[in-house]
C-alpha positions as CSV (number, residue, x, y, z in Angstrom):
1,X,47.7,-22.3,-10.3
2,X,48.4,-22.2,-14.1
3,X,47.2,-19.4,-15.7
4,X,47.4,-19.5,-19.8
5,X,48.0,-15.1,-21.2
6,X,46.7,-14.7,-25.1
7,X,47.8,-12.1,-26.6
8,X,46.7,-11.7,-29.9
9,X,45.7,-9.0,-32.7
10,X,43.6,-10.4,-36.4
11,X,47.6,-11.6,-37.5
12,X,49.5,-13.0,-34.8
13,X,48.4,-14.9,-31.4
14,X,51.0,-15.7,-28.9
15,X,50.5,-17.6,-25.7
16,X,52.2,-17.2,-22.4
17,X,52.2,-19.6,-19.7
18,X,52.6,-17.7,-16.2
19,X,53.0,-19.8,-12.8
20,X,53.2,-17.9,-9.4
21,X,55.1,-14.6,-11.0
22,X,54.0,-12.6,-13.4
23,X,58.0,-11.5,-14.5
24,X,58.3,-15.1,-15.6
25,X,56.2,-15.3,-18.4
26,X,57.2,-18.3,-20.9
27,X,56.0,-18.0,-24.6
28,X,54.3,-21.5,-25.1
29,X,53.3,-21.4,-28.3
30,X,52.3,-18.6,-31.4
31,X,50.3,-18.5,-34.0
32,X,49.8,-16.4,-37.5
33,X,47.3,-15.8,-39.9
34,X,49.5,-14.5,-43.0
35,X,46.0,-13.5,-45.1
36,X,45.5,-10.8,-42.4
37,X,47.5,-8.9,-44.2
38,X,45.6,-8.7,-47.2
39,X,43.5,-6.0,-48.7
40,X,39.7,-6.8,-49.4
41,X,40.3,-6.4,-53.5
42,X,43.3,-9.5,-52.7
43,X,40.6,-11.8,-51.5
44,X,38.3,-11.8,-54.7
45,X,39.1,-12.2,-58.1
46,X,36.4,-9.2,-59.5
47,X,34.0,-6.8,-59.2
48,X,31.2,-8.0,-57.2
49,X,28.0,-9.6,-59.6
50,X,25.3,-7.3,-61.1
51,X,21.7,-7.8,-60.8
52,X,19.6,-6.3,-64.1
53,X,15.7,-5.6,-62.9
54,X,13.1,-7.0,-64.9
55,X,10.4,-4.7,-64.7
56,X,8.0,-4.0,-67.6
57,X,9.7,-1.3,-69.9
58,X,8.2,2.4,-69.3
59,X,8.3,4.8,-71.9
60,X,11.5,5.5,-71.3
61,X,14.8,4.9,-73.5
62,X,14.9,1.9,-75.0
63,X,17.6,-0.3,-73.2
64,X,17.6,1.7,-69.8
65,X,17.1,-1.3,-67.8
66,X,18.1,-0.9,-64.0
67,X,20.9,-2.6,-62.6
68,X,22.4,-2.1,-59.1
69,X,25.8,-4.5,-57.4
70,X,24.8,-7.2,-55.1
71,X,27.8,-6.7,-52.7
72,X,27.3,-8.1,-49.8
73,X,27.8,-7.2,-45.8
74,X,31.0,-9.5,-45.3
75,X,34.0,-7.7,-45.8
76,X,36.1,-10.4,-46.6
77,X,38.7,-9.3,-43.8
78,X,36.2,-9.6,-41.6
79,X,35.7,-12.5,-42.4
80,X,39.0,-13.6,-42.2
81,X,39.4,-12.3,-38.6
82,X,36.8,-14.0,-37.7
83,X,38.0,-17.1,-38.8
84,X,41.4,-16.4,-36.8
85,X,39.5,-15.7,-33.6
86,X,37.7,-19.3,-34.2
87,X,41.3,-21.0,-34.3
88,X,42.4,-19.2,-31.8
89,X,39.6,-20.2,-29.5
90,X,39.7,-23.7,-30.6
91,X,43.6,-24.3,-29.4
92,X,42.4,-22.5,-26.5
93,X,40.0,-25.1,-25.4
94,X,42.3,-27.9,-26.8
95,X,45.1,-27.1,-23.8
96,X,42.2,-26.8,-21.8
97,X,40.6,-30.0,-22.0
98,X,44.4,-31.4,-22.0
99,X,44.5,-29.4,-18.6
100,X,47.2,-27.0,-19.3
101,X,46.3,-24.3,-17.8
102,X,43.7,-23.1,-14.7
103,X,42.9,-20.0,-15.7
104,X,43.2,-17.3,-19.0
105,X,44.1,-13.7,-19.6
106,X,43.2,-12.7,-22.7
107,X,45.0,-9.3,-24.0
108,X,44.0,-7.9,-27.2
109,X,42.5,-4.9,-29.3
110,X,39.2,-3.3,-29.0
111,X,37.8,-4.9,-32.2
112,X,40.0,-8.1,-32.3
113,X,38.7,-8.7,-28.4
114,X,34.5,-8.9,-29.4
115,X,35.4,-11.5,-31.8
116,X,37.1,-13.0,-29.4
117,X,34.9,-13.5,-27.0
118,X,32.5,-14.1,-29.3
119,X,34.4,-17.4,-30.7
120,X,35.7,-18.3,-27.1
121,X,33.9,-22.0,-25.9
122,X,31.4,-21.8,-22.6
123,X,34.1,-23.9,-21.1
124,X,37.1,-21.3,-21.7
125,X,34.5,-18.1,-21.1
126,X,34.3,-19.8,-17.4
127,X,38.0,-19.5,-16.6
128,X,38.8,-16.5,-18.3
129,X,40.5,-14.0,-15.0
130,X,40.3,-10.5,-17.3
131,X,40.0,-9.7,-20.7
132,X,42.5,-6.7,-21.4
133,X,41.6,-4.1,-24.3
134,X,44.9,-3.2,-25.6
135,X,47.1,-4.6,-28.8
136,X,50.4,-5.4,-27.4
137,X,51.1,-8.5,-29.8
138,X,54.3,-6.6,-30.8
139,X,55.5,-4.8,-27.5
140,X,57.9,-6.5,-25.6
141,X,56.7,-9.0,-22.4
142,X,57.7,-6.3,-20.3
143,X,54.7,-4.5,-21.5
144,X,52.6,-7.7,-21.8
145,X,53.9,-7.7,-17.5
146,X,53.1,-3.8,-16.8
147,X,49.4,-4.4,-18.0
148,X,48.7,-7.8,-15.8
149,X,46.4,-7.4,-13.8
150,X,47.8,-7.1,-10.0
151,X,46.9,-10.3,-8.4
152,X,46.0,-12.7,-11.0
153,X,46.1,-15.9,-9.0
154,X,44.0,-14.2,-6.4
155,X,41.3,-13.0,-9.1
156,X,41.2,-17.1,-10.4
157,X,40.5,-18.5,-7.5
């Protein structure tokens, strides 16, 4: 049994290939978003758009028109973390259908791990062994190892 370990924060995605012991874990392949590590205001160029009401004039002041933003509910972060978890999902079912792997941990952070499994494929969702809330995508594979679950091979069959 093959089992295929992401783990993976909104920057960085590394994946581990693990065959019958979990201390020999054997970085396969990485990836990095560099626009993670971008603020929102780096993403757009200005201020987001006004929006000036044409309502009838009161007897108000003249030239009191109202006007409000038209920001919207994307964060652009977001957004681009969302986009990550798509790739990430998409080279996951890419070694899939190539058969490289039986079965996947996935390790990652609270937030980073709902868009995750939000972006995963039907077809990776079905082998996933345990999905792992905790960002260790810069801690050593020792602690990748200490948080493996105790049996994986026994949980994918």
């Amino acid at each position: 049994m093959r089992v295929r370990i992401l783990v993976a924060d909104q920057s960085e995605a590394k994946f581990y290939d693990m065959r019958y012991r979990p201390e020999a874990l054997q970085l396969v392949g990485r990836m990095l978003d560099p626009l993670a590590h971008l603020h929102d205001r780096d993403f757009k160029s200005d201020r987001p758009g006004r929006v000036f009401d044409h309502a009838p004039m009161t007897a108000g002041r003249r030239g009191a028109t109202p006007r409000h933003a038209t920001a919207g509910e994307r964060r652009p972060r977001k957004h681009e973390a969302q986009e990550f978890a798509r790739q990430i999902a998409g080279e996951l079912d890419r070694a899939r259908q190539k058969g490289e792997f039986d079965g996947v941990i996935v390790i990652a952070g609270p937030p980073f791990l709902g868009l995750l499994r939000e972006a995963l494929t039907d077809a990776v969702r079905s082998v996933v062994i345990a999905e792992i809330s905790k960002d260790l995508v810069h801690q050593e594979v020792s602690a990748v190892i200490k948080h493996l679950p105790p049996r994986p091979f026994a949980a994918a069959r």
